[in-house]
C-alpha positions as CSV (number, residue, x, y, z in Angstrom):
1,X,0.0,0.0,0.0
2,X,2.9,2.4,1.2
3,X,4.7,1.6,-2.4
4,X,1.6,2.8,-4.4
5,X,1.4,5.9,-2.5
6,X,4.8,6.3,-3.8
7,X,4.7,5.4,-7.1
8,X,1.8,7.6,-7.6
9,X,4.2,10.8,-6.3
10,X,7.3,9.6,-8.7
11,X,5.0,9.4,-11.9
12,X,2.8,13.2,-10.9
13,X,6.5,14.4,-10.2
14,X,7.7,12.9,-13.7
15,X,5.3,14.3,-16.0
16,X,6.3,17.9,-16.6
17,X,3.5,20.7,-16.4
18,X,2.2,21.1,-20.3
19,X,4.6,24.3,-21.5
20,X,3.5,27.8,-22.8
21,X,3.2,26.8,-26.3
22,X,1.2,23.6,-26.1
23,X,-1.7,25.6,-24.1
24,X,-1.5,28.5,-26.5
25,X,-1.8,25.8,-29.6
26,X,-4.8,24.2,-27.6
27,X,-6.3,27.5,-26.6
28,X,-5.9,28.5,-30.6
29,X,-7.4,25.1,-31.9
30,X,-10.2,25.5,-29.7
31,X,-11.3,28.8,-30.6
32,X,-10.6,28.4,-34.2
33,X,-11.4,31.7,-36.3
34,X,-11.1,34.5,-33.4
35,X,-7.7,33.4,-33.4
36,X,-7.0,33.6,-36.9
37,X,-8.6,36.9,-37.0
38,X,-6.6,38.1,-34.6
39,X,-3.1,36.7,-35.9
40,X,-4.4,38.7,-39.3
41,X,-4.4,41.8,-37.6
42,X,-1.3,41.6,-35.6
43,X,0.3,40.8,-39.0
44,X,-0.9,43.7,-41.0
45,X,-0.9,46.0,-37.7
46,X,3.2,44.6,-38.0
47,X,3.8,44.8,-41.5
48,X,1.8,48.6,-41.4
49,X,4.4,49.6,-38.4
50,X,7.9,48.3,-40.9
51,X,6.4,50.0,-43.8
52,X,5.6,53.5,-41.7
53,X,9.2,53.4,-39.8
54,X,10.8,52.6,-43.5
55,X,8.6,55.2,-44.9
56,X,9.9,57.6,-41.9
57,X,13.6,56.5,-42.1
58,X,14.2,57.1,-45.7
59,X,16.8,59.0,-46.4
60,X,16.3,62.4,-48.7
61,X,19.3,63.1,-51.1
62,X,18.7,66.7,-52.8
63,X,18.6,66.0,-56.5
């Protein structure tokens, strides 16, 4: 009886906690098109930002 007890602690102890990324995946999986709305609009919100700091950051050469 006293082994099971302590079998039972090595294998809860030997299983690592599911990491960051696996519960983001499952999180995204499960809520299917929110997500994917929202990773379009971080993308173009991104790609808006490069294209306004390049768009900033030219340099202007006198002709």
């Amino acid at each position: 009886m006293n082994n099971k007890i302590i079998s039972d602690d090595v294998t809860k102890k030997a299983t690592p906690p599911p990491s960051f990324v696996k519960l983001a995946m499952k999180n995204m999986v499960r809520k299917g098109s929110q997500s994917l709305s929202h990773l379009g609009l971080t993308a173009l919100g991104f790609l808006g930002f490069i294209l306004l700091v390049a768009f900033l950051g030219k340099p202007h050469i006198p002709q």
